[in-house]
N, CA, C and O atoms as a Tinker XYZ file with bonds, in Angstrom:
   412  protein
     1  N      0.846000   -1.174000    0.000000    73     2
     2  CA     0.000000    0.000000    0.000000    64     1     3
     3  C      0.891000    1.236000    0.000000    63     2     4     5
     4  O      1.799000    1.306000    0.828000    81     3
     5  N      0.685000    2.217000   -0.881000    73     3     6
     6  CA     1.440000    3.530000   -1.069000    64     5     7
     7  C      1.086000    4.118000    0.145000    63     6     8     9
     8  O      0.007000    3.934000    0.708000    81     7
     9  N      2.085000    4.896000    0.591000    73     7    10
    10  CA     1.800000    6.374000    1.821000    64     9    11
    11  C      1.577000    7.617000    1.161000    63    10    12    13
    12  O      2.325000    8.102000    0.313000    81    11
    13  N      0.346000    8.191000    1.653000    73    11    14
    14  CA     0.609000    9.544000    1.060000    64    13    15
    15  C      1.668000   10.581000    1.305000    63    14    16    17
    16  O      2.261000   10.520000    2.382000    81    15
    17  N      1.962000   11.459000    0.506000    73    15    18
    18  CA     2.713000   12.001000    0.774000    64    17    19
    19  C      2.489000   13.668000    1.015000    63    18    20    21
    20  O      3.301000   14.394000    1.589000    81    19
    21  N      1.435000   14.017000    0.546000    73    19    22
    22  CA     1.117000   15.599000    0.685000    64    21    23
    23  C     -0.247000   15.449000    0.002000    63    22    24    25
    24  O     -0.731000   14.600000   -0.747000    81    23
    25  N     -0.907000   17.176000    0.816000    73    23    26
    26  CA    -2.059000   17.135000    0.154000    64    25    27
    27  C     -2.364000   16.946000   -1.057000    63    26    28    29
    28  O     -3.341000   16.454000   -1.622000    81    27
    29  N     -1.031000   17.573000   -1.517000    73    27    30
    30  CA    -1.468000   17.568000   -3.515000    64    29    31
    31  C     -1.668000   16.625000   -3.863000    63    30    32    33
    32  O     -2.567000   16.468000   -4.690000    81    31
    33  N     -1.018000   15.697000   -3.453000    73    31    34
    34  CA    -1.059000   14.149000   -3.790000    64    33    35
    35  C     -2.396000   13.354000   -3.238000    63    34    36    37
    36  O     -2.803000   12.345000   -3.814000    81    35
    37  N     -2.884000   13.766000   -2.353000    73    35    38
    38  CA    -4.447000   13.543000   -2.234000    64    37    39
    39  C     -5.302000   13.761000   -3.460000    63    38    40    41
    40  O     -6.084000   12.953000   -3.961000    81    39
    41  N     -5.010000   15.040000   -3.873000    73    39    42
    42  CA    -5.750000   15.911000   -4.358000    64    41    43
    43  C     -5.606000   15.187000   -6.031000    63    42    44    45
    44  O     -6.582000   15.021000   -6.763000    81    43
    45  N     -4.277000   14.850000   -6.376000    73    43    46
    46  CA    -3.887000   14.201000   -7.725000    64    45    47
    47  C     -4.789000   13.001000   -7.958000    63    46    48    49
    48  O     -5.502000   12.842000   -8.949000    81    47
    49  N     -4.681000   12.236000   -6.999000    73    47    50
    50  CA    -4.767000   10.758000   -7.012000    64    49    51
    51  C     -6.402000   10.986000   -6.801000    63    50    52    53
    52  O     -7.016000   10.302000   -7.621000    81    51
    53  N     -7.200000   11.685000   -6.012000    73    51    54
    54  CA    -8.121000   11.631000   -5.812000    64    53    55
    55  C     -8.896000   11.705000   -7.311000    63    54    56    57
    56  O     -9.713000   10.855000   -7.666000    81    55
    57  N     -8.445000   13.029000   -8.243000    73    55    58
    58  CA    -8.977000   13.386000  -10.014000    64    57    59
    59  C     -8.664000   12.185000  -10.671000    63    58    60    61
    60  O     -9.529000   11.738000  -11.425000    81    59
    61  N     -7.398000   11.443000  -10.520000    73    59    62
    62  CA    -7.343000   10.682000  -11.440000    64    61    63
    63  C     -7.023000    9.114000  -11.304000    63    62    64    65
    64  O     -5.949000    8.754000  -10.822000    81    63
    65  N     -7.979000    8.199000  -11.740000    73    63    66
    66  CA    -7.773000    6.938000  -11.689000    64    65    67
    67  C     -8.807000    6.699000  -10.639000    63    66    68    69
    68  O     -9.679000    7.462000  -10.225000    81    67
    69  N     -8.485000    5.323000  -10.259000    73    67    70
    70  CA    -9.528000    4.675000   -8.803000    64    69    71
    71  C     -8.647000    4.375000   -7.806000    63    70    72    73
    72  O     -7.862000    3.439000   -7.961000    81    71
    73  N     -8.657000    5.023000   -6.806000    73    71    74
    74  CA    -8.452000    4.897000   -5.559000    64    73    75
    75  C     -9.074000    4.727000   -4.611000    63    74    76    77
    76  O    -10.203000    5.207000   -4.501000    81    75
    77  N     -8.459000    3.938000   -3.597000    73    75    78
    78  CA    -9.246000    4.113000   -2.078000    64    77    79
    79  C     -8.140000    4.028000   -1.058000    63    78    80    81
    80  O     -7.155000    3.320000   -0.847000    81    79
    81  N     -8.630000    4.873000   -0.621000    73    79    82
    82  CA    -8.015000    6.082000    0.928000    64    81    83
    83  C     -8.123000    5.323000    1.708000    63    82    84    85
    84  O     -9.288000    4.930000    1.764000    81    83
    85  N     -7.144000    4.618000    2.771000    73    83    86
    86  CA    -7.376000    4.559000    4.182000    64    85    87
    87  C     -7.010000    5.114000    5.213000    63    86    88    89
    88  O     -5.941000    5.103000    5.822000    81    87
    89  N     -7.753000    5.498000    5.343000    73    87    90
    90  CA    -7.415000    6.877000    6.605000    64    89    91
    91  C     -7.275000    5.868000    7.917000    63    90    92    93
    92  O     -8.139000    5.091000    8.325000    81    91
    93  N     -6.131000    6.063000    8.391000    73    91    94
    94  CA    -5.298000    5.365000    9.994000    64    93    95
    95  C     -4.390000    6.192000   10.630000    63    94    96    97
    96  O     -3.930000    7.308000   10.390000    81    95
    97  N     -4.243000    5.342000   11.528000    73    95    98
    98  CA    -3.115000    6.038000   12.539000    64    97    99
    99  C     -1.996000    4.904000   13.429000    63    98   100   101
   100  O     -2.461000    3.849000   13.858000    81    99
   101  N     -0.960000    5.147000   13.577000    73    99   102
   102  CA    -0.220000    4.023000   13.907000    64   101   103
   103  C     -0.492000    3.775000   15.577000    63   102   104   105
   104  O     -0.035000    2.769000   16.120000    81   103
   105  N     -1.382000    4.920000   16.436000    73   103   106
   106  CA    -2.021000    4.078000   17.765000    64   105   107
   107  C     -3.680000    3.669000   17.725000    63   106   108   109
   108  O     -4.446000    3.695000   18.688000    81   107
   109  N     -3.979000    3.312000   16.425000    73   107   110
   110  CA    -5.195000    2.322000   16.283000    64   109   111
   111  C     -5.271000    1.308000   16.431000    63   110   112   113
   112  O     -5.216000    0.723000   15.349000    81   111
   113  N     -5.424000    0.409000   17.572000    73   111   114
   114  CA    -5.773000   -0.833000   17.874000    64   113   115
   115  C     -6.618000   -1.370000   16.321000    63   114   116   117
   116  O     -6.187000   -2.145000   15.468000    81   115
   117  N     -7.494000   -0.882000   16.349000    73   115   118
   118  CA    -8.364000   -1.304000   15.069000    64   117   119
   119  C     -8.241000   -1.061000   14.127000    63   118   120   121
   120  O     -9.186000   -1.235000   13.359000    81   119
   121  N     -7.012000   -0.523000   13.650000    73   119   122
   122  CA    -6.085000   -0.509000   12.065000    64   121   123
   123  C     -5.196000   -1.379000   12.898000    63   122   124   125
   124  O     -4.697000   -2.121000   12.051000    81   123
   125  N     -4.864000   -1.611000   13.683000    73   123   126
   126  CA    -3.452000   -2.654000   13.636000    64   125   127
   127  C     -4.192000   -4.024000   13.292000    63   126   128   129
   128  O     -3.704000   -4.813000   12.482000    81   127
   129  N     -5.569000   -4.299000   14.046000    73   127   130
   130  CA    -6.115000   -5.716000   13.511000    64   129   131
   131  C     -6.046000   -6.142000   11.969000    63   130   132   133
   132  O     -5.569000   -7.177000   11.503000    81   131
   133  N     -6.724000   -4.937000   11.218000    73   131   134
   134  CA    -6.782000   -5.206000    9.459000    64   133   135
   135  C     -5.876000   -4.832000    8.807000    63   134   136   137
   136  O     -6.065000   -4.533000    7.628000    81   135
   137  N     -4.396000   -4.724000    9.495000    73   135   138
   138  CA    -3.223000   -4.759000    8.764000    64   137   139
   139  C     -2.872000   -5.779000    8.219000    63   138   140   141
   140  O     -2.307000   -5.707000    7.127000    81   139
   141  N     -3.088000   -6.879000    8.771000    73   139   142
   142  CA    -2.593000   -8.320000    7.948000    64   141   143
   143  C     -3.464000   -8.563000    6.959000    63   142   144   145
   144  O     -3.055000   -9.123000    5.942000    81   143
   145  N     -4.778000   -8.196000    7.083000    73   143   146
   146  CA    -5.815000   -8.827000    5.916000    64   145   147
   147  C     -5.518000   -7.479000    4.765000    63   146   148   149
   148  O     -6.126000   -7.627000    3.704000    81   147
   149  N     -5.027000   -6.750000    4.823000    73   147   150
   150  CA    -4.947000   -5.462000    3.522000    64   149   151
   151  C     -4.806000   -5.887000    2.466000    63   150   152   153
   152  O     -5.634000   -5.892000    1.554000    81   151
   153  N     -3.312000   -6.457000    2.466000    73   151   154
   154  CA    -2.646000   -6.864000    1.290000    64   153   155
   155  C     -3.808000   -8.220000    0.293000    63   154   156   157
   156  O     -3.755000   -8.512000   -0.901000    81   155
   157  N     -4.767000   -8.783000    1.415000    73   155   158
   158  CA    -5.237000   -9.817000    0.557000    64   157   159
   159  C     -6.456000   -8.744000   -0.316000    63   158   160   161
   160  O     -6.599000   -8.782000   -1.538000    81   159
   161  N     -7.109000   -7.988000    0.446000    73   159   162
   162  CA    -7.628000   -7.052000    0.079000    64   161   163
   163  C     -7.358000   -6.187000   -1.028000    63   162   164   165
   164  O     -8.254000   -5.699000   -1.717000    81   163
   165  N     -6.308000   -6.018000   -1.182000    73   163   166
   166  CA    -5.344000   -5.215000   -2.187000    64   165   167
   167  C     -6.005000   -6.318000   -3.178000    63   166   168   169
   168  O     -7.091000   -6.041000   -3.687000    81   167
   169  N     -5.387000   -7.553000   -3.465000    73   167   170
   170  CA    -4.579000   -8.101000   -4.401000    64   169   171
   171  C     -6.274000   -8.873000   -5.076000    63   170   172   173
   172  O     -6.521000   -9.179000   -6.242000    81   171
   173  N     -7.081000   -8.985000   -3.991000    73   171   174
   174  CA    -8.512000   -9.180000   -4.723000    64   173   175
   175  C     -9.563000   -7.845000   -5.650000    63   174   176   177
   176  O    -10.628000   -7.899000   -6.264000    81   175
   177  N     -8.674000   -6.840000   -5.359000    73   175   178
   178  CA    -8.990000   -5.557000   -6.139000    64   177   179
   179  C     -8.575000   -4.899000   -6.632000    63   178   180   181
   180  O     -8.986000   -3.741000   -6.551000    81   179
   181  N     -7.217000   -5.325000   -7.664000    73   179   182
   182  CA    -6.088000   -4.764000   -8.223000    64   181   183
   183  C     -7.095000   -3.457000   -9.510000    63   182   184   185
   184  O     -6.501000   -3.240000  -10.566000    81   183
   185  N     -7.909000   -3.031000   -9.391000    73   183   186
   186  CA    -8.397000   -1.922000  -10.306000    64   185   187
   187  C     -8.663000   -1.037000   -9.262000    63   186   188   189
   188  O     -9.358000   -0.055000   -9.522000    81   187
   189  N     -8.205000   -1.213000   -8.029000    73   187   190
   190  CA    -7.748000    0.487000   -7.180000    64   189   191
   191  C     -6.657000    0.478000   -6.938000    63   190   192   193
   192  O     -6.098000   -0.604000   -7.121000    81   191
   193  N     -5.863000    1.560000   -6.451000    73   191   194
   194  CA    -4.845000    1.779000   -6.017000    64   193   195
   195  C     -5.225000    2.185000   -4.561000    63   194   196   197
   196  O     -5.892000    3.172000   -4.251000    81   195
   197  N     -4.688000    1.257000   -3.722000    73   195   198
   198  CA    -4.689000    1.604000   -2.172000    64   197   199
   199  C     -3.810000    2.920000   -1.517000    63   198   200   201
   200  O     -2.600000    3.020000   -1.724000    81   199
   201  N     -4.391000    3.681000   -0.894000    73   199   202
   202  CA    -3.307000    4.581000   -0.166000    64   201   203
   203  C     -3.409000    4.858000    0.977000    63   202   204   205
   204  O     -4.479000    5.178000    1.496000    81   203
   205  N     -2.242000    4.780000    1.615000    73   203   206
   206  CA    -2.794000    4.478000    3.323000    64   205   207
   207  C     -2.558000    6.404000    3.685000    63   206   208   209
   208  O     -1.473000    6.858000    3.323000    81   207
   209  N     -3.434000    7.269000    4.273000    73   207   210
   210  CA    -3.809000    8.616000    4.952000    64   209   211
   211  C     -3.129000    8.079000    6.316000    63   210   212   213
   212  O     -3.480000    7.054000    6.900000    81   211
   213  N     -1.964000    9.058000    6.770000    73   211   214
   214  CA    -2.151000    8.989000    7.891000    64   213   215
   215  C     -2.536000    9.839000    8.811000    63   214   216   217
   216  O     -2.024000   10.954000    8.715000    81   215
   217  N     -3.441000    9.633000    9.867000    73   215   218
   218  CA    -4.741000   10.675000   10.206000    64   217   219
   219  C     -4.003000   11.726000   11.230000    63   218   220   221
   220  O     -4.440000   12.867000   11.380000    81   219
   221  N     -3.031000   11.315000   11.808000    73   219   222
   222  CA    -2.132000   12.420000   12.839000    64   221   223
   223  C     -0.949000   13.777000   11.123000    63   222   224   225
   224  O     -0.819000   14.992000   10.972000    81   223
   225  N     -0.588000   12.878000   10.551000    73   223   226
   226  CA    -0.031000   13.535000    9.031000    64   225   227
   227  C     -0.564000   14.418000    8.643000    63   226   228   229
   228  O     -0.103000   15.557000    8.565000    81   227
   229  N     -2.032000   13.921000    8.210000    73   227   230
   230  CA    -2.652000   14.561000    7.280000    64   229   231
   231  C     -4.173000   14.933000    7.940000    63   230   232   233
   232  O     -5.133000   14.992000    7.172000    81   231
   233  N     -4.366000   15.196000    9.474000    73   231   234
   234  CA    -5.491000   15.639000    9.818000    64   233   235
   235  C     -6.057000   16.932000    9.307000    63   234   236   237
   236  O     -7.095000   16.966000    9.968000    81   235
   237  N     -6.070000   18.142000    8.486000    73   235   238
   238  CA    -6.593000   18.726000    7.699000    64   237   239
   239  C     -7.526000   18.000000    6.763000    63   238   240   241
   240  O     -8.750000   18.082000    6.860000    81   239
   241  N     -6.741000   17.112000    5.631000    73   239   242
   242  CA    -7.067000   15.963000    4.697000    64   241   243
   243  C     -8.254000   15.372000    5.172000    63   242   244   245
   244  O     -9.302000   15.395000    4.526000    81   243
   245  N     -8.103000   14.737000    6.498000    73   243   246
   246  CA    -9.311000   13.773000    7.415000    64   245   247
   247  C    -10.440000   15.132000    7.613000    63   246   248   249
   248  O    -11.596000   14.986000    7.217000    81   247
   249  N    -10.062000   16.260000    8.164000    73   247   250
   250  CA   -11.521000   17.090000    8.289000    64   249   251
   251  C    -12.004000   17.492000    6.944000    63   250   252   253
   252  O    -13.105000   17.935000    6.619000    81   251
   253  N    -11.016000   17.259000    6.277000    73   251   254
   254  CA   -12.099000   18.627000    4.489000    64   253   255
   255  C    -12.725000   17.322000    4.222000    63   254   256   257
   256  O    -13.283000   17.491000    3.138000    81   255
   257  N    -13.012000   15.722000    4.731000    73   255   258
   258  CA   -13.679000   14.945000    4.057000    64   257   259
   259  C    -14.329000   14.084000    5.093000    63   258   260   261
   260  O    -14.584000   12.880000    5.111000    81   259
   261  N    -14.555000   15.223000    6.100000    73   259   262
   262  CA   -15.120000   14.654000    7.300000    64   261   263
   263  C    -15.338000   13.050000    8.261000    63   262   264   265
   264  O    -16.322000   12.589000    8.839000    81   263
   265  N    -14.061000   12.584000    8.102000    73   263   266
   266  CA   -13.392000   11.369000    8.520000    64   265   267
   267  C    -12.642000   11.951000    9.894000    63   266   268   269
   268  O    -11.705000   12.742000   10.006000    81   267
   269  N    -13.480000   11.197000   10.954000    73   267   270
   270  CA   -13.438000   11.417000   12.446000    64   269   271
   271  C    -13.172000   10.593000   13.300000    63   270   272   273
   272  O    -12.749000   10.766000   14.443000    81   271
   273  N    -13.543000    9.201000   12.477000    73   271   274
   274  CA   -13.089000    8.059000   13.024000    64   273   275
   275  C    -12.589000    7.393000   12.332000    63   274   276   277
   276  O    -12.768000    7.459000   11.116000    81   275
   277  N    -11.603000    6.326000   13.056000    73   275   278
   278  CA   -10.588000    5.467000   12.006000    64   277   279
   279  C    -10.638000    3.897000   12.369000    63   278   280   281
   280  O    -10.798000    3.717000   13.576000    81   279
   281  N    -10.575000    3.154000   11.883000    73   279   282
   282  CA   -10.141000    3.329000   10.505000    64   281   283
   283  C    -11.360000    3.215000    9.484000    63   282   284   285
   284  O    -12.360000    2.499000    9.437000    81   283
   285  N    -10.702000    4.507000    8.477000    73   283   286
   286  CA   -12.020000    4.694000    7.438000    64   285   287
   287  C    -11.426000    4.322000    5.980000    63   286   288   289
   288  O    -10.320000    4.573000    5.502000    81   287
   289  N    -12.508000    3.655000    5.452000    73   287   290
   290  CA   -12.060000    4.440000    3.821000    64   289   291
   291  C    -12.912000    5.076000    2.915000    63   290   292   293
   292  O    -14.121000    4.919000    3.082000    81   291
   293  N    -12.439000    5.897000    1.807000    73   291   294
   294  CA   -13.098000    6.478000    0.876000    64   293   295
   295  C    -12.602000    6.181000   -0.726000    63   294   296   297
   296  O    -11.523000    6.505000   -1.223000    81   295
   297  N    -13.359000    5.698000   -1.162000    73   295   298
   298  CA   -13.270000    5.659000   -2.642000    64   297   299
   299  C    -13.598000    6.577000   -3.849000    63   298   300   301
   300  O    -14.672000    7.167000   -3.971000    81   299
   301  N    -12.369000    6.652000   -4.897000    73   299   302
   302  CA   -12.622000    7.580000   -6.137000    64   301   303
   303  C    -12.170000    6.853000   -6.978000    63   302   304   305
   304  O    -11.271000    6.014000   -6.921000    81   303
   305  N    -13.187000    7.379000   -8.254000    73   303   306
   306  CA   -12.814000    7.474000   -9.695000    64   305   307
   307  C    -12.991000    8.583000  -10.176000    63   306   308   309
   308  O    -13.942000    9.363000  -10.134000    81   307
   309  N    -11.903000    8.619000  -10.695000    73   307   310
   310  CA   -11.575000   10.298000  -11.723000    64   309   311
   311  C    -12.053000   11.475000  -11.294000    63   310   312   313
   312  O    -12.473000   12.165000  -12.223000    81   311
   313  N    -12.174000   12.116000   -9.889000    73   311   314
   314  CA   -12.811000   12.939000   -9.020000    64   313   315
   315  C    -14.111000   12.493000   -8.470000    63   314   316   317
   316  O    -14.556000   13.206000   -7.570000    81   315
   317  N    -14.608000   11.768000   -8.716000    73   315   318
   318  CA   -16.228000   11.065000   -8.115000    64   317   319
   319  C    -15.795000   10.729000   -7.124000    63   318   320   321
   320  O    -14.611000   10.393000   -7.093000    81   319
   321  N    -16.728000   10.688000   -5.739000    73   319   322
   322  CA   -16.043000   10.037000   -4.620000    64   321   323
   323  C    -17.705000    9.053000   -5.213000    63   322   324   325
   324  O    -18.851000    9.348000   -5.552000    81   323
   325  N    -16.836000    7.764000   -5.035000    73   323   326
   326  CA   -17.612000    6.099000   -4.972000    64   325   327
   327  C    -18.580000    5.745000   -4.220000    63   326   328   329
   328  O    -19.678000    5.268000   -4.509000    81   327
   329  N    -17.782000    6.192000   -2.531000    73   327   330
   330  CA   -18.343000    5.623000   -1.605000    64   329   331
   331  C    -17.580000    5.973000   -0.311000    63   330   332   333
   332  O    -16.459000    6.478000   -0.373000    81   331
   333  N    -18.176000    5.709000    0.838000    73   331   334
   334  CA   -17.242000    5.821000    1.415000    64   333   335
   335  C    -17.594000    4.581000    2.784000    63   334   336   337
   336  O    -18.597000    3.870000    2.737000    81   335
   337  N    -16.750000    4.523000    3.743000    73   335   338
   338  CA   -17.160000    3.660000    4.937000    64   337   339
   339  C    -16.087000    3.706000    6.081000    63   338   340   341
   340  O    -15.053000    3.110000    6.385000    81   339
   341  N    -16.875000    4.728000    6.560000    73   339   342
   342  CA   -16.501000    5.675000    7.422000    64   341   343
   343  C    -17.150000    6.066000    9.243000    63   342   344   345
   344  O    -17.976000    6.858000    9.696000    81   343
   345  N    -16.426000    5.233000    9.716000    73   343   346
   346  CA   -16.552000    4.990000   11.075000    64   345   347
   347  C    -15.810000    4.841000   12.229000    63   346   348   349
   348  O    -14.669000    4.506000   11.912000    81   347
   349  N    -15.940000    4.937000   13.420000    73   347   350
   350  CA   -14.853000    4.724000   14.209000    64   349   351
   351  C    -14.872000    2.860000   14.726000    63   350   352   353
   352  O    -14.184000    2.388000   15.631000    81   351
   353  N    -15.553000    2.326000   14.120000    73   351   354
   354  CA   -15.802000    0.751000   14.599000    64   353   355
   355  C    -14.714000    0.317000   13.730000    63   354   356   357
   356  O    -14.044000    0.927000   12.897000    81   355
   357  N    -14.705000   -1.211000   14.242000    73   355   358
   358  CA   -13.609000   -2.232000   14.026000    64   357   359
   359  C    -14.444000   -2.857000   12.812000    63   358   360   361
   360  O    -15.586000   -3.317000   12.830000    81   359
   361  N    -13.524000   -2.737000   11.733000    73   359   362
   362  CA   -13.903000   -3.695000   10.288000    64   361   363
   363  C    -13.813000   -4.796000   10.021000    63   362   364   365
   364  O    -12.660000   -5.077000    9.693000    81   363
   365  N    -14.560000   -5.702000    9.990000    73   363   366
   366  CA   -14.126000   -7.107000    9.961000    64   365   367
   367  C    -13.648000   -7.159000    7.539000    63   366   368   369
   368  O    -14.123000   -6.508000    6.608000    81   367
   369  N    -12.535000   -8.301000    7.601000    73   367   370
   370  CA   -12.018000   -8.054000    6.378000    64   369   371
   371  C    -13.926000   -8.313000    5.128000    63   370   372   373
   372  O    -14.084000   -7.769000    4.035000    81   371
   373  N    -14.758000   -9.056000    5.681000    73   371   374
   374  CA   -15.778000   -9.217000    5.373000    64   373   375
   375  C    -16.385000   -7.839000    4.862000    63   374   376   377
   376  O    -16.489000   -7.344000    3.739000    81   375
   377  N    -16.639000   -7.541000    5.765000    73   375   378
   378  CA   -17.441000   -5.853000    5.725000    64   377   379
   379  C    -16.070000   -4.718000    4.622000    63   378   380   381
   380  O    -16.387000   -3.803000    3.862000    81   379
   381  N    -14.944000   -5.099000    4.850000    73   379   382
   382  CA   -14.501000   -4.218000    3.575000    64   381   383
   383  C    -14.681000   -4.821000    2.358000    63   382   384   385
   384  O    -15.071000   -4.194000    1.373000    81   383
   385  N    -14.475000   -5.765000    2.352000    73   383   386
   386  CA   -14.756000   -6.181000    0.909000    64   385   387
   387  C    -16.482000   -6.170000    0.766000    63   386   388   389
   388  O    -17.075000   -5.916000   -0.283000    81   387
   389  N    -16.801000   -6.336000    1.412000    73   387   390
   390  CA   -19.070000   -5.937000    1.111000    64   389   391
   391  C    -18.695000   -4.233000    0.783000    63   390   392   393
   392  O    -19.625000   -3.713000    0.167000    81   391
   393  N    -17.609000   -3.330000    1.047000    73   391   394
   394  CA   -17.954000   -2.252000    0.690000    64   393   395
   395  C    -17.595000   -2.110000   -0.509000    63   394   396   397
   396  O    -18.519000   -1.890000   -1.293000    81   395
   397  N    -16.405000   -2.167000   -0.997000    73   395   398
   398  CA   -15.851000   -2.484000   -2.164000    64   397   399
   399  C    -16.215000   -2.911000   -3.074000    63   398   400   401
   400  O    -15.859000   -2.408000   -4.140000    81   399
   401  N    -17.192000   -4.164000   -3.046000    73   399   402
   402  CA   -17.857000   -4.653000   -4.220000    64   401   403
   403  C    -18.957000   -3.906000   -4.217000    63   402   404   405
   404  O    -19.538000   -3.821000   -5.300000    81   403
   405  N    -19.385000   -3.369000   -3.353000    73   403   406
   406  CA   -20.837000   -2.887000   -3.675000    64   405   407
   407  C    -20.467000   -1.051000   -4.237000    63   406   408   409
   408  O    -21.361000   -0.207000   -4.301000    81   407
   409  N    -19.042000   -0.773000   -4.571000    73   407   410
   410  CA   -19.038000    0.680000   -5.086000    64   409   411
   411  C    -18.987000    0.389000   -6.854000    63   410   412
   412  O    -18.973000    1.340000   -7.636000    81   411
């Protein structure tokens, strides 16, 4: 999974192509659980590009898209936001992929 690196790069990636954002933080108990299942996640949805937000980094980023709790994600194509699933609860790898297929 790529790290972001600056807003612009939010802002790039967000206009162009399909992405999905995961907005975390490295003292999330509940991003440390769905760290191991990502990569399978990744590799069953190779038509996004994953990018991991980190929410202490880039907390501006997390308020202009009103992501308050973590771990979240948000999905784009070519500036459209997809979808999003966005909460402060614990994700089971089930429930991300029910979000994913259903954008």
């Amino acid at each position: 999974m790529q790290q972001l690196q600056s807003e612009e790069q939010y802002e790039t990636l967000k206009n162009e192509g399909k992405h999905i954002f995961l907005f975390s933080a490295d003292w999330c108990g509940d991003c440390r659980v769905i760290e191991p299942i990502l990569p399978e996640i990744e590799a069953e949805f190779p038509e996004f590009t994953f990018i991991h937000v980190d929410r202490d980094q880039f907390i501006d980023v997390c308020a202009a898209n009103d992501v308050f709790g973590i771990p979240s994600f948000i999905a784009y194509e070519n500036g459209k936001e997809l979808g999003r699933f966005v909460s402060k609860d614990r994700k089971t790898q089930q429930e991300i992929e029910d979000f994913i297929q259903g954008l």
